[in-house]
C-alpha positions in Angstrom: 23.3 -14.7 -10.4 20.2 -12.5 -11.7 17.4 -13.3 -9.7 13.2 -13.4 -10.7 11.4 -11.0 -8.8 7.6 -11.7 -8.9 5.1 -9.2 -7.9 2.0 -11.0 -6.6 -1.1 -9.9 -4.9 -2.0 -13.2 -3.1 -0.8 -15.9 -0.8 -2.2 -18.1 -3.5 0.0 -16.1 -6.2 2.7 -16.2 -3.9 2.8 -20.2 -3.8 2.7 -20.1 -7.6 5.6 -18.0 -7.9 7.8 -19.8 -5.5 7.2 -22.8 -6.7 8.4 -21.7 -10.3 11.2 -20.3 -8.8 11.0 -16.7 -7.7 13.8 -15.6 -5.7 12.1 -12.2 -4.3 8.4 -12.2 -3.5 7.2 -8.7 -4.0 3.5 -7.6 -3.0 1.4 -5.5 -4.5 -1.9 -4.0 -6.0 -1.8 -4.4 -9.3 -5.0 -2.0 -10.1 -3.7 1.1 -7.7 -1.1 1.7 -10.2 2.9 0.9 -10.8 3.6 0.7 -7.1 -0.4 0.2 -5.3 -0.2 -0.9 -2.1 -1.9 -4.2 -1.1 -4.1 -4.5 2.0 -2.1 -5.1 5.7 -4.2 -8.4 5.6 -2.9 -9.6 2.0 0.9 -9.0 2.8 0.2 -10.8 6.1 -1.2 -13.6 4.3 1.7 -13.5 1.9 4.5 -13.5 4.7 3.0 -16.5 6.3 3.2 -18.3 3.0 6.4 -18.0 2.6 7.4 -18.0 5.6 11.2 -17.1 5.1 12.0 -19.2 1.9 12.8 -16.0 0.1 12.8 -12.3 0.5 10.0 -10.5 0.6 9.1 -6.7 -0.5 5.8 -4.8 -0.4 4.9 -1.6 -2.0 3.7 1.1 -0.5 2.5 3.2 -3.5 4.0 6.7 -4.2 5.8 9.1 -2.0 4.0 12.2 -2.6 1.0 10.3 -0.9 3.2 8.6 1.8 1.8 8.9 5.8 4.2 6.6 8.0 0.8 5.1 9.9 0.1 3.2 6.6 3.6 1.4 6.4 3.3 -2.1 6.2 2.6 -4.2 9.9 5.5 -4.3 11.3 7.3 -8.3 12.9 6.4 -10.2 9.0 9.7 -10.1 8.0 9.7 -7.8 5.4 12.7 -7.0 3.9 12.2 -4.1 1.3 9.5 -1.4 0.9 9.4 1.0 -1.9 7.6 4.3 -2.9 7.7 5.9 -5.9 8.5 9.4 -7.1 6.1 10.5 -9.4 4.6 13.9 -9.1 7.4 15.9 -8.0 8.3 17.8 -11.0 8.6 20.5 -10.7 10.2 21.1 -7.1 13.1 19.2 -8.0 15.6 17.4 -5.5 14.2 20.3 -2.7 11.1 18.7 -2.5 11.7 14.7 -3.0 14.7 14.0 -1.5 14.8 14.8 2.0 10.7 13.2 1.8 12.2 9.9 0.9 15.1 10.3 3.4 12.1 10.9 6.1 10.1 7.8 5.3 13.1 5.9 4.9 13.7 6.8 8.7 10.5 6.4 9.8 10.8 3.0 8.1 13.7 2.4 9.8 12.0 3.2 13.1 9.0 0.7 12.4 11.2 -2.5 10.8 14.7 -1.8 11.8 15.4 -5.0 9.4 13.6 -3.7 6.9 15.4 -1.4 3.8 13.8 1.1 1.5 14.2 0.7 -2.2 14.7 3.8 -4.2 12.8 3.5 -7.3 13.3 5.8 -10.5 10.6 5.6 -13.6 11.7 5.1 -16.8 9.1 7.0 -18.3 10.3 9.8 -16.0 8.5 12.5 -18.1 5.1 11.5 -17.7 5.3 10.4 -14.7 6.5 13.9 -13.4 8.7 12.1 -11.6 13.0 12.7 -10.9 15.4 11.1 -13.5 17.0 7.8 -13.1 20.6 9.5 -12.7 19.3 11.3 -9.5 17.5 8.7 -7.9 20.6 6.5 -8.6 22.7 9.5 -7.1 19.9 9.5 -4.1 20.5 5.4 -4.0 24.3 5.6 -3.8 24.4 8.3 -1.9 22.4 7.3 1.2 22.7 3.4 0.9 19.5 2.2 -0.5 18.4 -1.4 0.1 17.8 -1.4 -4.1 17.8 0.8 -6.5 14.6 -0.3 -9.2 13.9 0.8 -12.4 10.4 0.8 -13.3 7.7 2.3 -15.7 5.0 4.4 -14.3 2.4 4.0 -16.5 1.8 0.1 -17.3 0.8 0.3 -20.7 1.7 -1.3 -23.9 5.2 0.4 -23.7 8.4 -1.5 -21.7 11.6 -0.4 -19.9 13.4 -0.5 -23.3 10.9 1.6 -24.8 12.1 4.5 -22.4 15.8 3.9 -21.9 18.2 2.2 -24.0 20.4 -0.6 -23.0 23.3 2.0 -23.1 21.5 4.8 -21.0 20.9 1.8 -18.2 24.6 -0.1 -18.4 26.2 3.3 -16.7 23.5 2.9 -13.3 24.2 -0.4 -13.3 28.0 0.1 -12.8 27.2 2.9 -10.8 25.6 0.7 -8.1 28.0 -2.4 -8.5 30.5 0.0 -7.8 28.8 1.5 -4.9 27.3 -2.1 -3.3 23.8 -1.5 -4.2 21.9 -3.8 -5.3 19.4 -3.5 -8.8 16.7 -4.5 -10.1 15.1 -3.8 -13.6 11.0 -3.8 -14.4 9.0 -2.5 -16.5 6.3 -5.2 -18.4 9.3 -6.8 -19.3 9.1 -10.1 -21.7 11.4 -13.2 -22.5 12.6 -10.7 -25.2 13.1 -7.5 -23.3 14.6 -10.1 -20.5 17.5 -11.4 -22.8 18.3 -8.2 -23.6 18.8 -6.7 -19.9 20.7 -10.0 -18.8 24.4 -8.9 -19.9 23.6 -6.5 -17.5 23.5 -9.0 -14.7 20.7 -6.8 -12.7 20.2 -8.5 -9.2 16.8 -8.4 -10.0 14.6 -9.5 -13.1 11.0 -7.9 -12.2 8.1 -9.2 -14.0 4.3 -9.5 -13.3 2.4 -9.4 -16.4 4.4 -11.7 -17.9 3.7 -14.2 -15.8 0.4 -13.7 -15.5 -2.4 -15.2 -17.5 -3.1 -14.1 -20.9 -0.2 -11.7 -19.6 -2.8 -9.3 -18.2 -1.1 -7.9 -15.2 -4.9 -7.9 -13.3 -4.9 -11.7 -13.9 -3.4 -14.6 -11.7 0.4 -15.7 -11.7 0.9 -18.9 -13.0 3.6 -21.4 -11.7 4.6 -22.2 -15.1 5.1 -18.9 -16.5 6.9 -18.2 -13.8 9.6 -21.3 -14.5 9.9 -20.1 -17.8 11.4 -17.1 -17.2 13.0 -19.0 -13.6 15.3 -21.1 -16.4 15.7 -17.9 -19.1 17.7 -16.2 -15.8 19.8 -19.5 -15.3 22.4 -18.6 -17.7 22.6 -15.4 -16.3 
């Protein structure tokens, strides 16, 4: 069954979420960007709340930035971390992926539990980031943890705004094919959401539209959250 995956920035946002029925906690900051990464001290915090009722994940902002010293503390139980690609275009594949292959070992080194999620941008283009198709190769290829399916720049745009439902349903059965999992984001709504579900994507990813006034910098809100908890039943 499609999970909700909701990206909070708080223990106190983290309670909220879970109780409206999150299946993946995923931290983050939402004002450094698509992927910011949230303070050792907040995903600590986090991890303690939940305290193993569901999987956690952490960003760790984008790859062309990455230093393995700022991985997330390791013994919380984390059980995804993610960079994204953005600003590797040009260089191609010869620049990006043998980076992410080395911070998905020195991740492996620091939380042998722990599993990197390759993330492609939507919005590719302006993100100067890699297409979806070759960070899906790059997923399926060298066993990602997920392969996500974001949008770069959070603006008034969505995930459908960049790729159709058609130009996604070929990843997806790329990766059930291959055993890796998905997950599909992108300031996706109760209408984008219905949409995506014939796709049966592991993952739903939302923040903003659980969020108050859906403002991505505001707080999560329990009920929002069991809103879109019940729109993924059927799924």
């Amino acid at each position: 069954m499609t999970q909700l995956l909701v990206s909070v920035r708080s223990a106190s946002e983290a309670e909220a979420a879970l109780r409206g029925g999150a299946g993946l906690i995923d931290v983050k900051e939402p004002n450094r960007g698509a992927l910011g990464q949230a303070r050792d001290a907040v995903i600590a915090d986090v991890a303690r709340t939940v305290a193993g009722r569901c999987p956690i994940s952490a960003a760790n902002g984008e790859l062309i930035d990455f230093r393995w010293d700022k991985l997330p503390p390791a013994g919380l139980g984390l059980s995804y971390v993610k960079w994204g690609l953005s600003g590797y275009r040009p260089g191609g594949e010869e620049a990006w992926w043998p980076e992410l292959l080395w911070a998905m070992h020195c991740l492996e080194g620091h939380e042998s539990s722990c599993r990197a999620v390759a993330v492609a941008y939507a919005d590719w283009q302006r993100a100067r980031a890699p297409t979806p198709e070759e960070v899906c190769d790059f997923a399926i290829e060298n066993a990602a943890g997920v392969f996500l399916i974001d949008t770069w720049r959070k603006d008034s745009s969505t995930l459908l705004d960049w790729l159709s439902l058609g130009a996604i349903e070929p990843l997806r059965e790329r990766c059930g094919t291959a055993g890796v999992p998905i997950a599909l984001a992108g300031s996706l709504g109760p209408a984008e959401i219905r949409t995506l579900l014939p796709l049966c994507p592991d993952w739903i990813a939302v923040r903003g539209a659980v969020c108050q006034g859906r403002q991505r910098g505001s707080e999560v809100e329990e009920g929002k959250v069991r809103q879109l908890a019940m729109l993924l039943r059927p799924a």
